[in-house]
C-alpha positions in Angstrom: 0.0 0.0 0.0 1.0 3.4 -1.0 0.1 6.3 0.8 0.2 9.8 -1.1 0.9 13.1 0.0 -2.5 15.0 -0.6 -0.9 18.5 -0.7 -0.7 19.8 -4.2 2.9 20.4 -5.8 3.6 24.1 -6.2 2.9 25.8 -9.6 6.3 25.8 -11.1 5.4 26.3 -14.5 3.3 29.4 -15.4 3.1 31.5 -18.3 5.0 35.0 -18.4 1.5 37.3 -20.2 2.4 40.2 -21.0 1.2 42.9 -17.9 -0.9 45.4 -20.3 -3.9 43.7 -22.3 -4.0 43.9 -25.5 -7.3 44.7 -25.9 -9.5 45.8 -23.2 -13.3 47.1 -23.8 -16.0 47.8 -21.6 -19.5 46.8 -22.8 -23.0 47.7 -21.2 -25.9 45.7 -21.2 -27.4 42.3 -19.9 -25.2 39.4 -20.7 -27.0 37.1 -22.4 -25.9 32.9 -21.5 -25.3 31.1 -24.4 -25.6 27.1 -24.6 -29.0 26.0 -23.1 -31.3 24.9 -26.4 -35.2 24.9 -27.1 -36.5 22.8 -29.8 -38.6 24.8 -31.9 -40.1 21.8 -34.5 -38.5 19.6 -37.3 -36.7 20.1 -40.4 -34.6 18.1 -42.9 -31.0 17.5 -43.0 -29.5 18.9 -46.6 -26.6 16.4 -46.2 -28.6 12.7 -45.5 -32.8 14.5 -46.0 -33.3 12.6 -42.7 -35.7 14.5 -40.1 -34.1 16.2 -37.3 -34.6 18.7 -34.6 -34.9 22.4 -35.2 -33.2 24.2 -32.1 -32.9 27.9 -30.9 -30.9 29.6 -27.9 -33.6 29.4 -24.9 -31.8 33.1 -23.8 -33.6 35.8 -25.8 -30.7 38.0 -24.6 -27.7 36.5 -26.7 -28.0 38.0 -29.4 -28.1 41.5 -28.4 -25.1 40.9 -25.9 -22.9 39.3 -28.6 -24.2 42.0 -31.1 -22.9 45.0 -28.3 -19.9 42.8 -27.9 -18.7 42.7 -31.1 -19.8 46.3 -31.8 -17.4 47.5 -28.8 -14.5 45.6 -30.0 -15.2 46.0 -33.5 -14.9 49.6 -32.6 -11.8 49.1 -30.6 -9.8 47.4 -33.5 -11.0 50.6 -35.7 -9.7 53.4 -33.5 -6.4 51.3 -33.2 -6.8 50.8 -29.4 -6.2 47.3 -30.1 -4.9 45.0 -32.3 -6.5 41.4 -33.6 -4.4 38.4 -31.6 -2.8 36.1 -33.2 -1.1 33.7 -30.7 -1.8 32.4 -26.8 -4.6 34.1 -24.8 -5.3 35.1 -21.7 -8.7 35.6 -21.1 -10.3 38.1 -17.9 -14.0 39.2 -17.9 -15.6 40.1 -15.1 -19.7 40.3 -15.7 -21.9 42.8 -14.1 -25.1 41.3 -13.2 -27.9 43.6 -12.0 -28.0 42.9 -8.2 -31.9 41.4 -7.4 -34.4 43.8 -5.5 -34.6 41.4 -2.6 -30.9 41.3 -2.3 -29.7 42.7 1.2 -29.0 46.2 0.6 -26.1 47.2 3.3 -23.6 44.1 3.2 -22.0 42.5 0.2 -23.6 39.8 -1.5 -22.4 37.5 -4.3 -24.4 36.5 -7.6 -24.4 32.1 -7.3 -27.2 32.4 -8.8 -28.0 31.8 -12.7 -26.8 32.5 -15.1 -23.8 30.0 -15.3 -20.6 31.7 -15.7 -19.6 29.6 -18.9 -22.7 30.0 -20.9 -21.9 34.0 -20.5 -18.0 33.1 -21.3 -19.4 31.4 -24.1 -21.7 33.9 -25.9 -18.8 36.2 -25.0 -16.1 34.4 -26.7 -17.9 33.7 -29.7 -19.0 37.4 -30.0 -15.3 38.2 -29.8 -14.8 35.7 -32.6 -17.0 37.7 -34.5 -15.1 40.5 -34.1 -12.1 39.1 -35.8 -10.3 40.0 -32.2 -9.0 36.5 -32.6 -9.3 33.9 -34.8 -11.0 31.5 -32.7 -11.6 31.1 -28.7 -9.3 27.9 -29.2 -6.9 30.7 -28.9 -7.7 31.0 -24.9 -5.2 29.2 -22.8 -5.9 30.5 -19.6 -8.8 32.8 -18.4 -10.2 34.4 -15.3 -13.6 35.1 -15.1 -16.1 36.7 -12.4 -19.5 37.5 -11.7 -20.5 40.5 -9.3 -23.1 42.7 -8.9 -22.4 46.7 -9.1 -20.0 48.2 -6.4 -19.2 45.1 -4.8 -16.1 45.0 -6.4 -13.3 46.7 -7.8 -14.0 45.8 -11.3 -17.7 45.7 -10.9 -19.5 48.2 -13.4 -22.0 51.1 -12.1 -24.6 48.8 -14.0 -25.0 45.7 -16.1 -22.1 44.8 -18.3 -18.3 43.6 -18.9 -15.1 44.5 -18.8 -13.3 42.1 -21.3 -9.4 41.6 -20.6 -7.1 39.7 -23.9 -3.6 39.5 -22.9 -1.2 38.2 -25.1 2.3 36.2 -24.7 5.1 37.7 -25.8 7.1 36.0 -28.5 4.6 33.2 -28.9 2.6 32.7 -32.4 0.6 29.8 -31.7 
């Protein structure tokens, strides 16, 4: 019988990211979670004509968060601010949910609540996608993501939103 040391080995190998993003944008609005389905009837497949399901995104607020997404970084990349990534990212977003009415008003409270922190990533990444920021979100080795409601931290937003983060490696191309 071998008995194993439960305590984690140190991190000895991390990743030197570059301390200034390369792109950081600030977008307002309800994030919308991207991932859970609805089945909305049948249609036919073009490849096989067999009958399969017709699905939609059960979140009516995707598409206008990835729309503002892409807008803000679309506008980013035009003004120069930023440039498109072409290696190794690292991803930070913290999302501003609004903070619910019943909420306790005078102590800090924290948002474990829906929606799921990788269905926002999700329609977040993709969005960025979109806005040619990166070539895909395969590009996203390590990421840092946070939900919070306004003024209950220091990134949190006066009001629904983001703040996206890309940092880059330097010298690495894929």
């Amino acid at each position: 019988m071998t008995i194993t040391d439960p305590t984690p080995a140190p991190a000895t190998n991390t990743y030197e990211w570059d301390p200034t993003p390369t792109l950081t944008v600030t977008v307002y609005g309800l994030a919308g979670p991207q991932g859970s389905k609805t089945p909305v009837g049948w249609g036919r497949s073009r490849k096989t004509g067999k009958a399969i399901p017709l699905m939609r995104e059960s979140s009516k607020k995707v598409k206008p968060w990835r729309e503002e997404v892409t807008a803000r970084i679309q506008e980013a990349l035009l003004r120069g601010d930023a440039r498109p990534i072409a290696g190794p990212v690292r991803a930070e977003i913290t999302f501003t949910l609004p903070k619910p009415t019943s909420a306790p008003k005078r102590r800090r409270t924290y948002p474990a609540v829906s929606p799921d922190i990788d269905k926002l990533e999700r329609s977040t990444y993709d969005a960025i996608t979109a806005a040619k920021a990166w070539e895909d979100d395969g590009r996203v080795i390590e990421n840092h993501n946070r939900k919070v409601y306004p003024g209950e931290h220091p990134d949190a937003l006066p009001e629904p939103g983001a703040i996206i983060r890309l940092y880059t490696l330097p010298g690495a191309t894929r």
